[in-house]
VMD Tcl script that builds the backbone (N, CA, C; Angstrom):
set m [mol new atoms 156]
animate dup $m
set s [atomselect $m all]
$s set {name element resname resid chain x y z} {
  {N N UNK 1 A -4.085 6.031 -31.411}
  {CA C UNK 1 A -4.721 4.775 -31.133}
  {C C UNK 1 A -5.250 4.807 -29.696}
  {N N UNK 2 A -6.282 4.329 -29.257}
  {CA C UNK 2 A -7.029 4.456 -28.204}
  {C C UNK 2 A -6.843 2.917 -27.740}
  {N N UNK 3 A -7.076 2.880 -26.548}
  {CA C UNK 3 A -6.970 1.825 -25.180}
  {C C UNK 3 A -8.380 1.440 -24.972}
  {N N UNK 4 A -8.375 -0.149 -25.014}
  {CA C UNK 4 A -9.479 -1.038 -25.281}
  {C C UNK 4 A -9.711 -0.831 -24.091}
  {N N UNK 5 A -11.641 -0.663 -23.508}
  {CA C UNK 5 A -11.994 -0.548 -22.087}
  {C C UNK 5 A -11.278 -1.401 -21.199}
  {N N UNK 6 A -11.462 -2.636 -21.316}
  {CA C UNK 6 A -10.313 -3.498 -20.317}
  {C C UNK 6 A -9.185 -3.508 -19.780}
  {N N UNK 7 A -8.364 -2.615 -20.321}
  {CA C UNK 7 A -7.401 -2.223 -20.204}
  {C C UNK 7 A -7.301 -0.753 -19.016}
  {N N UNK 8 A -8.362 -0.241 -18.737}
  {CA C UNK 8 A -8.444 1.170 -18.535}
  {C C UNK 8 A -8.695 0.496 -17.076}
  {N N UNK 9 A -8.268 1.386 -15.992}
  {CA C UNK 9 A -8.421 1.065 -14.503}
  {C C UNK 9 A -9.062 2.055 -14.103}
  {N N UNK 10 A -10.677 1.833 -13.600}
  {CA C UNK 10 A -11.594 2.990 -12.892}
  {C C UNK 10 A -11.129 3.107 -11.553}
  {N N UNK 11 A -10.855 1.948 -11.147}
  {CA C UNK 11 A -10.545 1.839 -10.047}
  {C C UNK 11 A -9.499 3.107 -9.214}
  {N N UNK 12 A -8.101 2.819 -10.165}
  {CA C UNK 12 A -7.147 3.802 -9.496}
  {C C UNK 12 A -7.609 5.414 -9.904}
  {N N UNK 13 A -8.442 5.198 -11.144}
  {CA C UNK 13 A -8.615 6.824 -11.539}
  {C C UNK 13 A -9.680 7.570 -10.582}
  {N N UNK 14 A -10.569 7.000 -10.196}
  {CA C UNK 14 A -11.586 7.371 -9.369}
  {C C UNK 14 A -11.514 7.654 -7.777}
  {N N UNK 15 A -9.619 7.538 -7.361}
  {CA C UNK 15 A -9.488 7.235 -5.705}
  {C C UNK 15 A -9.985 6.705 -5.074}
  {N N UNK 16 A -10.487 5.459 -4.995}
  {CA C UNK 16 A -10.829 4.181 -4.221}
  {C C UNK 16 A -9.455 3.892 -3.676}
  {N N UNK 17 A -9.834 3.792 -1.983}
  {CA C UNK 17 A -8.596 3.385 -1.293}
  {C C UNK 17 A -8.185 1.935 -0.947}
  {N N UNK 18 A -7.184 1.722 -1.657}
  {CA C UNK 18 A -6.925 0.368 -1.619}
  {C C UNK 18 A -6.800 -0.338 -0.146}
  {N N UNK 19 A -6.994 -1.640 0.023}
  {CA C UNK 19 A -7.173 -2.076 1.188}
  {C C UNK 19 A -5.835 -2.922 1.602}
  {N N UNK 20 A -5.153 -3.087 0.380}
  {CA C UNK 20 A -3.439 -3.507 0.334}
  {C C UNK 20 A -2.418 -2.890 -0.036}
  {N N UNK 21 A -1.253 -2.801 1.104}
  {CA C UNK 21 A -0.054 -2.245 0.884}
  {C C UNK 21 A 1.035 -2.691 0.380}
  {N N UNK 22 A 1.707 -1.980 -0.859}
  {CA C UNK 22 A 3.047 -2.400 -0.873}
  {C C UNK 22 A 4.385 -2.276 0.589}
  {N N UNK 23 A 5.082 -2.876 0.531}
  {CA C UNK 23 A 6.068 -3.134 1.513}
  {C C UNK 23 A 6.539 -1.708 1.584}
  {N N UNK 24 A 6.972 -1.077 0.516}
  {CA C UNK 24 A 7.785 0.170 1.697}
  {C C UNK 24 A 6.321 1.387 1.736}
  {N N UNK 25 A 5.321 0.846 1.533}
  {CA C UNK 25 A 4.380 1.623 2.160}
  {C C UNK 25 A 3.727 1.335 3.410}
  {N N UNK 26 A 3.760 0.148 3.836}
  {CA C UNK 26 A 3.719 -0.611 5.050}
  {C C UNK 26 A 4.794 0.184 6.296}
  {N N UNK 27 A 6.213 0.024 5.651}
  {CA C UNK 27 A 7.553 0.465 6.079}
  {C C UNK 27 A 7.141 2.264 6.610}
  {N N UNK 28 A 6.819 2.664 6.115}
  {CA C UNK 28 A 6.766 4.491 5.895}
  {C C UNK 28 A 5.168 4.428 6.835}
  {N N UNK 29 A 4.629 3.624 6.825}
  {CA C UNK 29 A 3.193 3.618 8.025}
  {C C UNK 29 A 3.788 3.402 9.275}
  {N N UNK 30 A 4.589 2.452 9.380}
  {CA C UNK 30 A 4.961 2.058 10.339}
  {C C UNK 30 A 6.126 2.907 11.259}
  {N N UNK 31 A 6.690 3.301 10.347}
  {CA C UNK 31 A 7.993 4.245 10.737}
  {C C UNK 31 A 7.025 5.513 11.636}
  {N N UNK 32 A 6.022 5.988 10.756}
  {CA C UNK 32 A 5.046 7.299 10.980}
  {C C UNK 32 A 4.684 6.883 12.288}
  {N N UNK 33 A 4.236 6.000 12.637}
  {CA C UNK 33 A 3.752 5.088 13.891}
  {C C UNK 33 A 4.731 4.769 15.051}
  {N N UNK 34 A 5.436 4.776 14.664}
  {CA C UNK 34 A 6.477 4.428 15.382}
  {C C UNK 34 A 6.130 3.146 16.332}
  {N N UNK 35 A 5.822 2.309 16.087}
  {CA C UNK 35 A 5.054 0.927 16.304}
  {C C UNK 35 A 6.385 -0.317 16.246}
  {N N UNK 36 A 7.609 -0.081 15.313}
  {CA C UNK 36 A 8.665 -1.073 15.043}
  {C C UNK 36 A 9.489 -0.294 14.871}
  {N N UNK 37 A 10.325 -1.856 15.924}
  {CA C UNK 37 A 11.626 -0.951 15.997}
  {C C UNK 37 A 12.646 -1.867 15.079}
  {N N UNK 38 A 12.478 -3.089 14.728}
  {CA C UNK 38 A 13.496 -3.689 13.933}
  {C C UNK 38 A 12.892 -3.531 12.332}
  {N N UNK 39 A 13.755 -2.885 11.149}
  {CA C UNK 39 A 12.950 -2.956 10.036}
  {C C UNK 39 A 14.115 -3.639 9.417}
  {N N UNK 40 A 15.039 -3.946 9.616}
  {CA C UNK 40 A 15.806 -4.615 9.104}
  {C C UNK 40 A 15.706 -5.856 8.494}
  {N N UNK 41 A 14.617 -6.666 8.909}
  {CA C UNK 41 A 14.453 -7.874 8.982}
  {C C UNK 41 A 13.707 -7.849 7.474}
  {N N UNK 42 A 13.800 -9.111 6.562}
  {CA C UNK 42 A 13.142 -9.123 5.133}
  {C C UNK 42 A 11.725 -9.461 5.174}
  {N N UNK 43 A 11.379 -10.715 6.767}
  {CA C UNK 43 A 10.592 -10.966 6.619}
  {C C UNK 43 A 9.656 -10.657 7.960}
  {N N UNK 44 A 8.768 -11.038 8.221}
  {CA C UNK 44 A 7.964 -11.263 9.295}
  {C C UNK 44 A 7.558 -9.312 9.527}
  {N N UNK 45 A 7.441 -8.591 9.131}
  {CA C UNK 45 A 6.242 -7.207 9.138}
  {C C UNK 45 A 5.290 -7.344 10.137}
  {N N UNK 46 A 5.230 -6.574 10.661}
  {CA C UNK 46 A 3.733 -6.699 11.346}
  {C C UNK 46 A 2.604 -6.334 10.878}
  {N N UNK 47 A 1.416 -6.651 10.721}
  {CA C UNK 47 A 0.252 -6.469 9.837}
  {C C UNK 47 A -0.396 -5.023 10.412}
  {N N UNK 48 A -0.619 -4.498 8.949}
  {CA C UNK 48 A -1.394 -2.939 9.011}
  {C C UNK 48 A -2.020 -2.777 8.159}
  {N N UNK 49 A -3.248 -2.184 8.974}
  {CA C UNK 49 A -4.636 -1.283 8.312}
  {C C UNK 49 A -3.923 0.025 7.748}
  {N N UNK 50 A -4.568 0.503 6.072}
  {CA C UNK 50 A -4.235 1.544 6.280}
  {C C UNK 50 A -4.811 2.797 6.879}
  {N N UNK 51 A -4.390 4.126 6.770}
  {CA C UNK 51 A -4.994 5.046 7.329}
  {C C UNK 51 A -6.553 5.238 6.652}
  {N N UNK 52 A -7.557 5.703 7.351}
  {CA C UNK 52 A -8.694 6.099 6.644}
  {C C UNK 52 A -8.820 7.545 6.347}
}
mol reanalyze $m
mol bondsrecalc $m
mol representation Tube
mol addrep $m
């Protein structure tokens, strides 16, 4: 059985770089960066571009 076009994502298949991060990808940018030093905290992140 085959998958109705709507369903199908060009988007992720084609590597278009997303312009939003999940949290522990934010976490693992930031760590790389070494930019923060408290990660403990649940809330308040500091806002990041990702890499180009």
């Amino acid at each position: 059985m085959t998958q109705h076009n709507s369903f199908k994502s060009s988007a992720s298949s084609s590597g278009v770089k997303r312009n939003v991060l999940k949290r522990f990808e934010r976490v693992e940018l930031l760590k790389k960066r070494g930019t923060v030093k408290d990660l403990k905290r649940v809330t308040k992140l500091p806002k990041t571009k990702p890499d180009a």
